[in-house]
N, C-alpha and C positions, 0 to 999 in steps of 0.2 A: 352616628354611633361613636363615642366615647372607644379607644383604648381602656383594657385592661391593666392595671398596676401589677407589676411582678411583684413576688412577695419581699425583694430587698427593698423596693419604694414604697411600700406598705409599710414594712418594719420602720423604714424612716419616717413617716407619717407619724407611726404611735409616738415612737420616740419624741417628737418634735413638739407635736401636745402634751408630755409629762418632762419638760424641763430639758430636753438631750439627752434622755435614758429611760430604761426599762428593764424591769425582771422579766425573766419568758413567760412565768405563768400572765402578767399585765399582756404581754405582744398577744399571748396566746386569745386573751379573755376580747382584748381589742382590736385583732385585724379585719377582725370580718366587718366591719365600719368601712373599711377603705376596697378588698378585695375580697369574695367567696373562696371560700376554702375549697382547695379540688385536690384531685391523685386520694392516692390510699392512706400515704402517709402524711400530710399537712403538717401536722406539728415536730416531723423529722425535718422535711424540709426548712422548716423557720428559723429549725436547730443547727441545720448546716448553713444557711445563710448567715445567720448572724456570728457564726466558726469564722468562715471563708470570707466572707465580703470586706474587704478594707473600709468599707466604710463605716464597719462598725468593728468598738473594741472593747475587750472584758477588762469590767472594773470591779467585780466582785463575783458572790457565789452565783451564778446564774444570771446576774446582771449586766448587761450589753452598755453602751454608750454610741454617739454618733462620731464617730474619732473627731472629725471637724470642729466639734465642740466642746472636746474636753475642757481644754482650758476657763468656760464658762460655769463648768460643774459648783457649787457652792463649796465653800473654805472655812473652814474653823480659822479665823485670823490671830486671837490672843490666848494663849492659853490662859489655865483658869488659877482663879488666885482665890479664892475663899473657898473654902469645906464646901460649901452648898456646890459653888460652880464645878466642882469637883466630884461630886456623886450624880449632878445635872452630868456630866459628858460621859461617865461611868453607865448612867441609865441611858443615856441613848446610844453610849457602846453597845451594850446588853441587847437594848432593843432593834439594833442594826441587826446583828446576827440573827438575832430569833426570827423576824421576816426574813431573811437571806435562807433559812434554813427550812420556815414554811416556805414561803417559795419552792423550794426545790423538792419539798417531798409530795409524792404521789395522793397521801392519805389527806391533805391538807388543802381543801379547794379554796377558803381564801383568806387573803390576809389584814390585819387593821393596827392601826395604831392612832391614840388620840394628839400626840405628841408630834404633828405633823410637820413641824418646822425644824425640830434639829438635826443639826447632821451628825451621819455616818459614813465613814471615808468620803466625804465627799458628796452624799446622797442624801437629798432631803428625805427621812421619814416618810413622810407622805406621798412619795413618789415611788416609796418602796413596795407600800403597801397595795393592794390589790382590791380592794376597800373603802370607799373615800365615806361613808355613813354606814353604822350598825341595823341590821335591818331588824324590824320589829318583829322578836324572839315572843311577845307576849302582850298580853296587855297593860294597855298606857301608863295607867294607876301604879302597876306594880313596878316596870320600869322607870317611872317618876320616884317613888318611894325608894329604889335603888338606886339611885345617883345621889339623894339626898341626902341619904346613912351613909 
């Protein structure tokens, strides 16, 4: 018989599959991969863990890290010198927050972004998001016809 994972080595788990970080709504969507959810309150519990636990530390709205691994998180290395590179780090500003913000609300179960590679403080896009394919809203035809207008 196998041990149990506490929910701090679960939360390390997620983390470690999505780059060395995670939004809670991600830990939330993905722990149960590693450990069944028990007690009353599960997702209080995941909340205090990733508070308290040194092992892990806030790098933004809602978003944890594995402190041990900060220093690997992704870097914007140069800033940007052309008008375009400049509305590009602008839009992934924008779009950093907006996931940071679903993330954390209640009414918003998940989140997407096509823009998977750049970063936000430090946070790949696509690591943010809760999301990694849009799921099929309709049929094929008309969601072909929407991508290509």
């Amino acid at each position: 018989m196998t041990k149990q994972l506490t929910y701090s080595e679960a939360i390390e788990k997620v983390m470690l599959k999505n780059n060395y970080f995670a939004p809670l709504k991600k830990i939330y969507k993905e722990i149960e991969k590693y450990r069944p959810l028990t007690g009353e309150t599960p997702y209080c519990t995941i909340q205090e863990r990733v508070q308290r636990d040194t092992r892990f530390t806030r790098i933004g709205l809602g978003v944890y890290a594995l402190t041990e691994y900060l220093d690997e998180l992704p870097t914007i290395t140069k800033p940007p010198k052309t008008k375009k590179q400049k509305e590009e780090r602008l839009h992934a500003k924008i779009q950093g927050m907006l996931l940071e913000i679903g993330n954390n609300r209640n009414d918003v179960e998940e989140t997407y972004t096509n823009d998977k590679k750049w970063i936000f403080q430090n946070k790949t896009l696509g690591n943010l998001s809760t999301l990694q394919v849009i799921p099929q809203f309709t049929y094929e035809n008309i969601i072909n016809q929407a991508f290509i207008n």
